[in-house]
Structures are given as structure tokens and as C-alpha cells.
C-alpha distance (Angstrom), angle and dihedral (degrees) to the residues before:
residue distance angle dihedral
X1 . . .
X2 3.58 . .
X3 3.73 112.5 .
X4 4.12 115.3 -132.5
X5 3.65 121.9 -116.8
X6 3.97 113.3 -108.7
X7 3.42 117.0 -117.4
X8 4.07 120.4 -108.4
X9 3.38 122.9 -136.9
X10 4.00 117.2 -115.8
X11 3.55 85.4 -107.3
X12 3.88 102.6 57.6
X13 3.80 83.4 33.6
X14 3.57 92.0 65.6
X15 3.74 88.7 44.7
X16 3.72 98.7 47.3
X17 4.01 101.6 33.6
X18 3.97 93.7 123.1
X19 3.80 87.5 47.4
X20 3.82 85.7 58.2
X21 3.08 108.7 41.4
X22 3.72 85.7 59.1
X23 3.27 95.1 47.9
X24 3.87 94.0 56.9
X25 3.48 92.4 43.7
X26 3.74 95.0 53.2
X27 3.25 103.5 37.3
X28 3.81 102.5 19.1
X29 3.65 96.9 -136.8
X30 3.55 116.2 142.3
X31 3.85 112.8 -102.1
X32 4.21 102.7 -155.0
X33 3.56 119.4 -163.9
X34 4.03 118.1 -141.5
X35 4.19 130.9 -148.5
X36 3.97 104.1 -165.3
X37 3.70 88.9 -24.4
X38 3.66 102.7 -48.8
X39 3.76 118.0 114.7
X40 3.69 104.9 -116.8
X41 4.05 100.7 165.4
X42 3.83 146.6 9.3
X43 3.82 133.0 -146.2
X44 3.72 108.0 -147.7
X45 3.77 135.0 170.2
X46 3.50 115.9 -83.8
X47 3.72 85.2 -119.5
X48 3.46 107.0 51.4
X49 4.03 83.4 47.1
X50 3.69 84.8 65.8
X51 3.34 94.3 50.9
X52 3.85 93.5 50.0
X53 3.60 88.3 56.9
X54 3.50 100.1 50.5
X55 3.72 94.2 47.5
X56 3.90 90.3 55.8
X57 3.80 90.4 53.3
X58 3.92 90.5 -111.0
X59 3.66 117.2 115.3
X60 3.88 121.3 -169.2
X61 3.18 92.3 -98.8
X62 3.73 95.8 63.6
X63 3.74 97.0 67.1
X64 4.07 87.4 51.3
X65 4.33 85.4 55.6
X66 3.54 85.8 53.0
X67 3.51 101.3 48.5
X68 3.96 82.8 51.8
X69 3.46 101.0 43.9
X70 3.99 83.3 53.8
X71 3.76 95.7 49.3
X72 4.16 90.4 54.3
X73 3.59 85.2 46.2
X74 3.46 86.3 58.1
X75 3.31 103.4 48.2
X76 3.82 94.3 46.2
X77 3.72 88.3 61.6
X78 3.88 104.9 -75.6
X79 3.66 120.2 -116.5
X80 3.88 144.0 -79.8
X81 3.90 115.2 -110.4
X82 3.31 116.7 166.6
X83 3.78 120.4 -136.6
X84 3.74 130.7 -159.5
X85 3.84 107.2 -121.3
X86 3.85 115.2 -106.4
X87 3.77 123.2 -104.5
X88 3.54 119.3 -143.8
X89 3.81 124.2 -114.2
X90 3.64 127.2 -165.3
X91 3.97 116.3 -92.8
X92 3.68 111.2 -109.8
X93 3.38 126.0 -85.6
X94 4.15 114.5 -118.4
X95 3.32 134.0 -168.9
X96 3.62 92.2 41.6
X97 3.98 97.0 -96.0
């Protein structure tokens, strides 16, 4: 059985980003990306991106329809969407006190 690659931090992400990008290129293994241990992004071959997007029924070019069917939107006036107001939360405690 094929063992997973670990996640790296943002951090060592930042630091390592040629190394994978090689590495998912090469061996295309996914190469995920972790925020205080929660998997937040993946670098993937450019290939095996393609063929994640074709197997979810969304080419490429779907995103770039969006983003034009957002900008006439736009320009026509945009639309109403009604939000629920925010409620505050207390800011985080640091330090650990």
C-alpha cells in the first residue's frame, strides 16, 4: 500500500515550494499543504489537474464563463443577496494566558 504524503506546514511550504512542485510533477503524488494541521491546499501536476476537472464535468473553460457571466452581471447592476449580519466573537487569546 502506498503510503500518503505528510502534509507541510505553510511555513516549510513556502520554503520548499520548488521541491514540491517537483515532486508532484515527477512522481504525481499529491503534495497537501497544512494550517494548524488541517489540510488547506494541494499541489498537483498540471496533468492530473486536468484530469480532475474533466472527471467533475468542469472543464477549464468553465471557470473562465463564470468569471464572465459575473463581470456582465456586474455591469448590468449586480444582484441583491441578502446576508445575515455578523456577530462579533472575542479576539483570540495569545500568549497562551
Amino acid at each position: 500500500m502506498k503510503r500518503a504524503v505528510e502534509p507541510r506546514s505553510i511555513v516549510e511550504a513556502k520554503a520548499h515550494l520548488s521541491e514540491m512542485v517537483a515532486a508532484a510533477r515527477e512522481t504525481g503524488e499529491a503534495q497537501p499543504i497544512a494550517n494548524r494541521g488541517r489540510v488547506v491546499a494541494v499541489i498537483v501536476d498540471s496533468e492530473r489537474f486536468e484530469r480532475m476537472c474533466q472527471a467533475e464535468g468542469r472543464p477549464p473553460e468553465a471557470w473562465r464563463n463564470f468569471l464572465a457571466a459575473s463581470a456582465r452581471l456586474r455591469e448590468e447592476g449586480g444582484a441583491s443577496l441578502p446576508l445575515p449580519k455578523r456577530r462579533g466573537r472575542p479576539a483570540p487569546r495569545l500568549g497562551g494566558r
